[in-house]
N, C-alpha and C positions, 0 to 999 in steps of 0.2 A: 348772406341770409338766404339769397334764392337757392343756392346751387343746395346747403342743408338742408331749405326745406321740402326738396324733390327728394334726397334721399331717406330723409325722417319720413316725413310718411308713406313711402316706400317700404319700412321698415317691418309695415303689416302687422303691426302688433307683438313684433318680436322681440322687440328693444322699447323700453320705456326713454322717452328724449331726455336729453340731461338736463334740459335750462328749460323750465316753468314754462317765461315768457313765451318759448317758441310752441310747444304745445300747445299753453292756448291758443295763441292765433291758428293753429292747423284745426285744431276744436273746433272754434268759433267761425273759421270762414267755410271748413269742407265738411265736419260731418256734428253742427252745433253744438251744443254743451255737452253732449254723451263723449265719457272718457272713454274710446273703445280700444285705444292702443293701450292703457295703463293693465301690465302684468300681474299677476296673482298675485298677491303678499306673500305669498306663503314659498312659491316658485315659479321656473318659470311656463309653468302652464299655463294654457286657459280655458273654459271650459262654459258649457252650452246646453240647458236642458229646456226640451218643450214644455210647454204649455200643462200635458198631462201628466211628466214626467217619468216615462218608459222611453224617453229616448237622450242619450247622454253624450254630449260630442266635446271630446279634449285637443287641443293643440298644445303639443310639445316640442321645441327648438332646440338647438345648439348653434353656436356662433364659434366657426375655427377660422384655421388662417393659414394659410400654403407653408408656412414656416413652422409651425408646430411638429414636433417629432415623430411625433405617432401619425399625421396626417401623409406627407411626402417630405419629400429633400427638394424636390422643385419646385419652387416659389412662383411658376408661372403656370402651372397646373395643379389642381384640386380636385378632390373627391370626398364625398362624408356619408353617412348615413345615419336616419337620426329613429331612435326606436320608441315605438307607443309603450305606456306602462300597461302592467301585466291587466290581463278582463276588457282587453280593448281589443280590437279587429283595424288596421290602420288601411280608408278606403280612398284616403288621399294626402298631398303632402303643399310645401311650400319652398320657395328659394328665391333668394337675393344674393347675388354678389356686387362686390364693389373694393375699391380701393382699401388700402391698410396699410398699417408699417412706420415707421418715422423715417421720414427724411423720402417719404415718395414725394413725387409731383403732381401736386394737386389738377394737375392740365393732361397726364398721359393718359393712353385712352382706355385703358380699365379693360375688365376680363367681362366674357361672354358664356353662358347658358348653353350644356351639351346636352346635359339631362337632367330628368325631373319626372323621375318613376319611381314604380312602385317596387320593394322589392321580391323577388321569386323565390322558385326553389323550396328549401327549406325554410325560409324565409319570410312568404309568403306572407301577407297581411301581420307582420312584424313593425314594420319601418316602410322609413322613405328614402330615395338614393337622389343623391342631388351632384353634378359635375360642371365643373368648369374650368377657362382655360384663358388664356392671355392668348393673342390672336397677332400672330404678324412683330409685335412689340412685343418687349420683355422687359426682366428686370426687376420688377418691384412684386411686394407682396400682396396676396388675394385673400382678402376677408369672403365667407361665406358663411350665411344662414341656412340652414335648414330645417325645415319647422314637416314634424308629422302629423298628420291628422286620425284621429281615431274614432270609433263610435261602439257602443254599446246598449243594447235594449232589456227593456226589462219585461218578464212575461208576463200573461193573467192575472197570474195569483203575487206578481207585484216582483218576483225572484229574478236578480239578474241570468240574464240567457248566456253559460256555459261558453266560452270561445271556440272551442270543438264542435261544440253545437251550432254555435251562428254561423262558426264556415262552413257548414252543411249547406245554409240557404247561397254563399257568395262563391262568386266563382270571376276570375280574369282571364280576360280576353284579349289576344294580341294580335298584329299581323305587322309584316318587315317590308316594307317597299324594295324595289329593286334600287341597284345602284346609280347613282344621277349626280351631278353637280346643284343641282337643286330638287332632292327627291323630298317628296310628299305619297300619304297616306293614310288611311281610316282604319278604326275597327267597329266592329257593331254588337252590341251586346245579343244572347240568342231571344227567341221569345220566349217569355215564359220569364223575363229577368227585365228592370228598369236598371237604370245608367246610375250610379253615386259615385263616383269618381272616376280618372284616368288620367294618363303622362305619356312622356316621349322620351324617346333616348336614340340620340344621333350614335351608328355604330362608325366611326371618323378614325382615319390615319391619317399619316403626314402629316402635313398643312393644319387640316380639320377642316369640320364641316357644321358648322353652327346652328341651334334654333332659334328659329322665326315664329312656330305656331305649337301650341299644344294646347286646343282647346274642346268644351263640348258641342253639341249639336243634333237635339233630340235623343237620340239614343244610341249615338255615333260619338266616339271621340278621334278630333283629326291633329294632322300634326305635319310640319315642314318645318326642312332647314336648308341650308344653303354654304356653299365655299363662299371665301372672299379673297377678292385679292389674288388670290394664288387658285389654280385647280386643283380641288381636291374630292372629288367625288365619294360619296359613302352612301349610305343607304338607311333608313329610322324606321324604327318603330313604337308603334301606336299601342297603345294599352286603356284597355275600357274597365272597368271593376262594375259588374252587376248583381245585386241583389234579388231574389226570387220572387216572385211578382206577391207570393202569399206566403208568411214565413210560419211555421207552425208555431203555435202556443201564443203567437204574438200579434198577426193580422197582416197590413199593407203600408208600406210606405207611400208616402203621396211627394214627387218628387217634381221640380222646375229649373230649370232653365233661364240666366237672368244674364242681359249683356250688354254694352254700351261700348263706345269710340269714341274720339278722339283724336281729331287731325294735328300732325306733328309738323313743327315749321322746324324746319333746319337748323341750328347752329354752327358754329364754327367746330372744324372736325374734332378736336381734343379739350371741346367746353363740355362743362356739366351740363349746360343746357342743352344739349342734344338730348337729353334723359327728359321725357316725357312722361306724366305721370295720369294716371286715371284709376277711376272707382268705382264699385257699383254695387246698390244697398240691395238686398231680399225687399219685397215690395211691403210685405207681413213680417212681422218678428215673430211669427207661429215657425217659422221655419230656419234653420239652422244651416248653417255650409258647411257639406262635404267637401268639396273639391273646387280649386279657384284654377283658369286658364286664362290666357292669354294670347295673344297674333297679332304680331307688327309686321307692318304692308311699309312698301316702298317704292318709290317714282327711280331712283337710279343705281347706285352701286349696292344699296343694302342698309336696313336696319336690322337687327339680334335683337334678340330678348334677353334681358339682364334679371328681370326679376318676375314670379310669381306666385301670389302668395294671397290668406288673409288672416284676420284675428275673428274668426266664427261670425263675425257681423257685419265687413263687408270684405270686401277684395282688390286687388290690385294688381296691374302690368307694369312694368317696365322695358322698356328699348331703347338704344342709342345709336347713332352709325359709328363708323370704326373707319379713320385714317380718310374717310372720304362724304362731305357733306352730304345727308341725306334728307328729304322729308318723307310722310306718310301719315300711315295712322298708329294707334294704339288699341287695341281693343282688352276689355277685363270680361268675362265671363265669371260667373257662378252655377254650382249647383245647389239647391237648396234642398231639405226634405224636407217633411212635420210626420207625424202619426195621422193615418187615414182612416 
């Protein structure tokens, strides 16, 4: 019951739990009677409008698995990218990995968080890219989520705002740290733009090179990873998504900053219970999440980040250490907006 119920609601709204009983109890002890994990009926989006109704925020998922054909032929490496539907602007995303497969070992020590950004290019406020990787072990299959986050506003005269148009007012921001065994780095949005989302993405060979942080801070989003086990130096980068401080036809977003921790006691190296979990509500339900983050800190060999994610009403971390007990913290971040 324990080890499901850290990865159920973990799950961020992605997955509806299969058996009643356990959901309630997640209900009723962590975020009271409000169903906020239970999926659309209709699919599996979800979705989030303010108070005055010009401002519209969906989350949409996919659930793959390293064995799937179209994903890899490597079952200890994964990659997905998961895309907003059409009149949406995608200004952040979500991800969980963990365990899958029949006949894996419920005790081996699971796959770790490479990336969890935005995608570019052509691409640009389409989706979200989500990576991961079995670290040091192998062998068994890797289940991952990834969940995109979208938004769209509606203007004056009440007409939804054009997606050609809204990326007029957005723009992302990046920067690459140097190369490091444990590299870390910022980006900052310019002025003249507030912060609504941002990610990381470890650029790792060999070995790899794992994330620890991908979160906001003011109007900074930061980010760190780290080798394990093995030296494997690489280099991350940071990605900040900012909105224009006055958007035409439409007015001001009023945007926050919400965050919490979580000290992690250690388990035995390849328990579930090294999987720490934590949460953290919008203080107002006037305001909405774009973008959830996450940083697990650590006293000795290391804790990853395995998941980070929300279902528009609150948010969630996940870390665990890998082959070597660890403690630390856990920290969840949010951004929230409303209409200003």
């Amino acid at each position: 019951m324990k080890k499901f119920f850290f990865l159920t609601i973990l799950t961020l709204g992605f997955i509806s739990c299969e058996k009643d009983n356990i959901e309630n109890e997640i209900h009723n002890e962590k975020i009271g009677n409000e169903n906020f994990l239970e999926k659309s009926s209709a699919s599996n989006d979800k979705y989030w409008t303010d108070i005055t109704g010009r401002i519209e925020i969906i989350e949409t998922f996919d659930v793959v698995h390293s064995t799937d054909p179209v994903i890899s032929s490597n079952i200890n490496y994964i990659k997905h990218t998961t895309r907003i539907p059409e009149g949406y602007v995608c200004i952040g995303g979500a991800a969980q990995v963990s365990r899958s497969g029949s006949g894996v070992d419920p005790n081996s020590p699971g796959a770790l968080l490479t990336i969890s950004a935005p995608t570019t290019g052509s691409d640009e406020y389409k989706g979200w890219s989500v990576e991961a990787k079995a670290h040091l072990y192998g062998g068994y299959e890797i289940k991952l989520t990834v969940g995109a986050i979208g938004i769209r506003l509606k203007d004056d005269d009440g007409n939804y705002i054009p997606v050609n148009v809204l990326k007029e007012s957005l723009r992302v921001f990046s920067n690459t740290s140097s190369v490091a065994s444990h590299p870390s780095t910022s980006v900052s949005v310019s002025n003249g733009y507030k912060m609504i989302g941002g990610g990381a993405k470890v650029n790792w060979s060999g070995a790899g090179n794992l994330l620890t942080a991908s979160y906001p801070e003011g109007n900074s989003w930061n980010v760190k990873s780290k080798d394990h086990g093995v030296s494997s130096p690489a280099s991350i980068t940071a990605y900040a998504i900012g909105i224009k401080n006055i958007i035409p036809n439409f007015g001001s977003l009023d945007t926050m900053v919400i965050s919490d921790c979580r000290t992690v006691i250690t388990g035995d190296e390849l328990e579930d219970v090294s999987f720490p979990w934590d949460s953290s509500y919008p203080y107002n339900t006037e305001y909405g999440i774009t973008s959830p983050g996450g940083k697990s800190t650590f006293n000795g060999a290391g804790r990853m980040l395995t998941g980070i994610g929300s279902n528009l009403q609150f948010a969630a971390a996940l870390s665990k250490d890998h082959g070597w007990a660890d403690s630390g913290q856990i920290c969840t971040y949010t951004i929230g907006v409303k209409k200003e």
